[in-house]
C-alpha positions in Angstrom: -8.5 29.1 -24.6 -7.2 30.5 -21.2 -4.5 28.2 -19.8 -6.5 27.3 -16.5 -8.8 25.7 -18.9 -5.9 23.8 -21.3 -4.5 22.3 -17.8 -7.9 21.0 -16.4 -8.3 19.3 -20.1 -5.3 17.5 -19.2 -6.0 16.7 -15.7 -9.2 15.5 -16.9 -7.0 13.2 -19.6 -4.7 11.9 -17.1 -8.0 10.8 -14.9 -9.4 8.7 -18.1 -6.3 7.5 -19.0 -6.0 6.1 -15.3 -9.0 5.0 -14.9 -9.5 3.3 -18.6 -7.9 -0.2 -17.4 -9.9 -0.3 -14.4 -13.3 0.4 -16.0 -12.6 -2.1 -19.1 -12.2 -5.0 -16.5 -16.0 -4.6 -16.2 -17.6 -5.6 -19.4 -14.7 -8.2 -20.0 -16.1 -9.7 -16.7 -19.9 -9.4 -17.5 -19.4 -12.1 -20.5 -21.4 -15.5 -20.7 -18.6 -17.2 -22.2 -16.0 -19.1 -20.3 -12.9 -17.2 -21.1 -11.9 -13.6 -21.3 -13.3 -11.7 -24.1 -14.1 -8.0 -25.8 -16.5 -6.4 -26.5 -18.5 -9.1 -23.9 -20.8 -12.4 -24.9 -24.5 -11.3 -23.2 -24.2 -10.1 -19.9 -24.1 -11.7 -16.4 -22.9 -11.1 -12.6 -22.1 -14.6 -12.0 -18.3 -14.3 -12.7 -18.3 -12.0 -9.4 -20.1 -14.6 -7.1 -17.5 -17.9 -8.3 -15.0 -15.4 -8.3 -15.8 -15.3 -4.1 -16.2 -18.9 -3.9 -13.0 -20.2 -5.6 -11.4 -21.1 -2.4 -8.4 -20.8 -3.7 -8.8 -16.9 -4.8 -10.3 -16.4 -1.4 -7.6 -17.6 0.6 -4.7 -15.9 -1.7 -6.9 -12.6 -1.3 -7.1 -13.5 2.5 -3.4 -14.1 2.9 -2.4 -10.8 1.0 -4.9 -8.9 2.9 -3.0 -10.1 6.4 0.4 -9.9 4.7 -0.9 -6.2 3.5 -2.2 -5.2 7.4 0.7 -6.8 9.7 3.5 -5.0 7.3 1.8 -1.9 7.1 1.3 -1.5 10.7 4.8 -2.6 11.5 6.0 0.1 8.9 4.0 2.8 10.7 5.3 2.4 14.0 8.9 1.3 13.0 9.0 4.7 10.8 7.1 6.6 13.6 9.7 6.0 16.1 12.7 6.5 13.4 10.8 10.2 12.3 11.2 11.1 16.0 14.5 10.0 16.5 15.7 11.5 13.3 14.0 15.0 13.6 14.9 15.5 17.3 17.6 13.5 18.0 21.6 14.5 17.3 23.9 11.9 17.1 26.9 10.7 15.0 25.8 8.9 11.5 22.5 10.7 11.4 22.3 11.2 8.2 23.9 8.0 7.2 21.0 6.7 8.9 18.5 8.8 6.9 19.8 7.7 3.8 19.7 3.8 4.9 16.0 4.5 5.3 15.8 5.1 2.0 18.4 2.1 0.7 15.4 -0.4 -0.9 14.0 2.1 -3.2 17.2 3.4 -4.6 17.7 -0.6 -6.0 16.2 -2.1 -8.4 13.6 -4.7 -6.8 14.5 -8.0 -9.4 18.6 -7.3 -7.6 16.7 -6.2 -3.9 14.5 -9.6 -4.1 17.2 -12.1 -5.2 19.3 -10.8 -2.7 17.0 -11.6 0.0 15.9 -14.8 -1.6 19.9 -15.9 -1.3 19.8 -14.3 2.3 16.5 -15.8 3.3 18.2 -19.0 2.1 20.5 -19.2 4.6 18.8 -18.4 7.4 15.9 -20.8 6.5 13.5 -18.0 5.6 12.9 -18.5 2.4 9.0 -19.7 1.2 8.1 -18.6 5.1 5.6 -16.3 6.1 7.9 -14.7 8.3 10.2 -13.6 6.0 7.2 -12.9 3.0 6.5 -10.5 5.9 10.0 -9.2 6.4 10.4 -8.2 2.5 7.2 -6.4 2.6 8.4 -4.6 5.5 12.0 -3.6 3.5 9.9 -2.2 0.9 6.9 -0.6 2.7 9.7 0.9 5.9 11.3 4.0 3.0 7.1 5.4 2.1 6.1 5.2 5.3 9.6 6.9 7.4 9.7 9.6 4.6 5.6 10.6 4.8 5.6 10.4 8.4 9.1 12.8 8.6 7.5 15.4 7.1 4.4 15.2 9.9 6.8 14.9 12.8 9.2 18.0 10.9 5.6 19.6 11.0 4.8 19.5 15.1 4.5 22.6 16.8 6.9 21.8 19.7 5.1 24.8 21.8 1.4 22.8 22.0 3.8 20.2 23.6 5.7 22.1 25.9 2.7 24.2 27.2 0.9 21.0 27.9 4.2 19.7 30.3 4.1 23.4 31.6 0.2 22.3 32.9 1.4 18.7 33.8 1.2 16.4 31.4 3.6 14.0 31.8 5.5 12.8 28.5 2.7 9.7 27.3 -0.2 12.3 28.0 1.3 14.7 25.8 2.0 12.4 23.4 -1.8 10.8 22.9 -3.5 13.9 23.7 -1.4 16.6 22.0 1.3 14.9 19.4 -0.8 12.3 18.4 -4.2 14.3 16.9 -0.9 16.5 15.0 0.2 13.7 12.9 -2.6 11.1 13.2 -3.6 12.0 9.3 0.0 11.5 8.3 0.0 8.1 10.1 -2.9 7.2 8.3 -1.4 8.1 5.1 1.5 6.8 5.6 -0.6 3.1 5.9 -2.4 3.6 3.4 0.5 3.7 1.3 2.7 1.1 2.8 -0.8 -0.8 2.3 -1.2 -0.8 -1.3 2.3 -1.3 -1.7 2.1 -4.4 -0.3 -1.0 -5.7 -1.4 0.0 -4.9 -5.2 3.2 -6.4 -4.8 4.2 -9.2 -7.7 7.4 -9.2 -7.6 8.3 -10.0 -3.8 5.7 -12.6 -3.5 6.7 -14.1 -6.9 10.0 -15.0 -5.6 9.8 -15.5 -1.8 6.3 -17.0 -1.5 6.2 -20.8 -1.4 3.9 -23.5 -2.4 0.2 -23.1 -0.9 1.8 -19.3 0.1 0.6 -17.2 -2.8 -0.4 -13.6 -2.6 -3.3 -12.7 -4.8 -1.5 -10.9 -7.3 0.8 -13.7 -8.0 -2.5 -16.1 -7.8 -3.5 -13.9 -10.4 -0.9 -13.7 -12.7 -0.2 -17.6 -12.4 -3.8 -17.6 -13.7 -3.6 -15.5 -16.7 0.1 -16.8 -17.6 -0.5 -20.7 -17.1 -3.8 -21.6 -17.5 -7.3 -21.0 -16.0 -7.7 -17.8 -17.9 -11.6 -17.2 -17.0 -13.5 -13.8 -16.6 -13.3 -14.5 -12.4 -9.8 -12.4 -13.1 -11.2 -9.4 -14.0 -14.4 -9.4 -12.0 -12.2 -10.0 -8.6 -10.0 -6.9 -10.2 -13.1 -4.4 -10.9 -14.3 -5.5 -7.6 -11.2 -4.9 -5.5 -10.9 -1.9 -7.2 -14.3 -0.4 -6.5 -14.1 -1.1 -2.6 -10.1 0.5 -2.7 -12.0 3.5 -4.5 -14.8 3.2 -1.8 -12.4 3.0 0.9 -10.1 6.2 0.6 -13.4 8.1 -0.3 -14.4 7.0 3.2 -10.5 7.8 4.4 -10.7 11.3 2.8 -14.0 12.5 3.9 -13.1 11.8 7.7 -9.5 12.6 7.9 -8.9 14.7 5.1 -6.5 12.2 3.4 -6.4 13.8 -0.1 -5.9 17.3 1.4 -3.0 15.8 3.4 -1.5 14.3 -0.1 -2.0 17.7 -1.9 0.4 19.3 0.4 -2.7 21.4 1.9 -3.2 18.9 4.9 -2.6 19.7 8.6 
């Protein structure tokens, strides 16, 4: 057996072994019964429709999908602006600066997020929206500054200069020329910072206050304390299919995956 083939064996191991939790959500939330089981009790979709009109659910999945999209997009253009600064720009600290970028990840998240909750304390942040908003950002800012530093490292400078040679003036060149460079870095870079966010426990957990919950801690407040119905898993296979669905889409039209791989533009 040629080694090419041993290594797509594994790849193709890895894939199931990935993919194994997601896939089991679905029988478990096909059951009749009221409760969580395996293999399932007879079969039936209704899980997924009450799992869409426990208003609860929906408006945990709600609030992490804004908490997700206004963090994310703040992490984009905060890291945007930093990549420029700290790919073109000489000044003293630099790389003192570069390293700060990088500060939340090098801590472990349980120290990071009690830190902020005695922080937030003070200030009056804490169980806010506001500052659920500002932790996401800490943590999303260090993916998103380091995948859009290797786009901006990536610019060819000469497409810019030759288009303020014809008379572009600096926001022109920017939106017509710098922009289409690194737009599928940007796009990563959200995608990222998005998922991050949305998937977070342990930030929410902690800074999140009463009627505030994220869906992941709505979730594991439901399999931990009580209410332990198939709704759990159905919402999960479901969210996971349309996250599937959605980079698919991503991939095909900007060439995501090919960006990830290192083969992008």
């Amino acid at each position: 057996m040629s080694g090419w083939r041993i290594l797509k064996i594994y790849v193709y191991l890895v894939v199931i072994i990935m993919l194994l939790p997601i896939l089991i959500t679905l029988p478990v939330a096909l059951t009749t019964t009221g409760y969580m089981t395996f293999p399932p009790v007879g079969l039936t979709l209704s899980w997924f429709k009450k799992c869409f009109q426990d208003e609860i659910l929906v408006d945990s999945l709600v609030r992490s999908l804004n908490l997700a999209l206004i963090s994310s997009l703040v992490a984009v253009v905060v890291a945007l602006l930093s990549s420029f600064a700290i790919e073109r720009s000489e000044f003293p600290g630099k790389s003192l600066v570069e390293t700060f970028f990088a500060g939340p990840r090098m801590i472990p998240l349980i120290i990071f997020v009690l830190a902020l909750l005695i922080f937030y304390e003070r200030l009056g942040l804490a169980e806010t929206s506001l500052g659920l908003i500002l932790s996401h950002l800490l943590i999303a800012l260090p993916f998103a500054f380091r995948t859009l530093l290797v786009s901006v490292g990536a610019l060819d400078r000469r497409l810019e200069w030759s288009a303020q040679i014809l008379g572009a003036n600096s926001i022109q060149t920017f939106f017509r020329v710098t922009l289409p460079q690194i737009k599928t870095g940007m796009i990563a870079a959200f995608i990222f910072t998005f998922i991050l966010s949305f998937n977070n426990v342990t930030m929410a957990l902690f800074l999140s206050g009463v009627g505030r919950r994220t869906l992941p801690v709505e979730m594991f407040q439901r399999l931990h304390v009580g209410g332990i119905t198939p709704k759990i898993p159905a919402i999960s296979f479901a969210l996971s299919i349309i996250g599937l669905l959605l980079f698919i889409i991503a991939d095909k039209t900007v060439g995501v995956f090919k960006y990830l791989g290192g083969r992008g533009e």
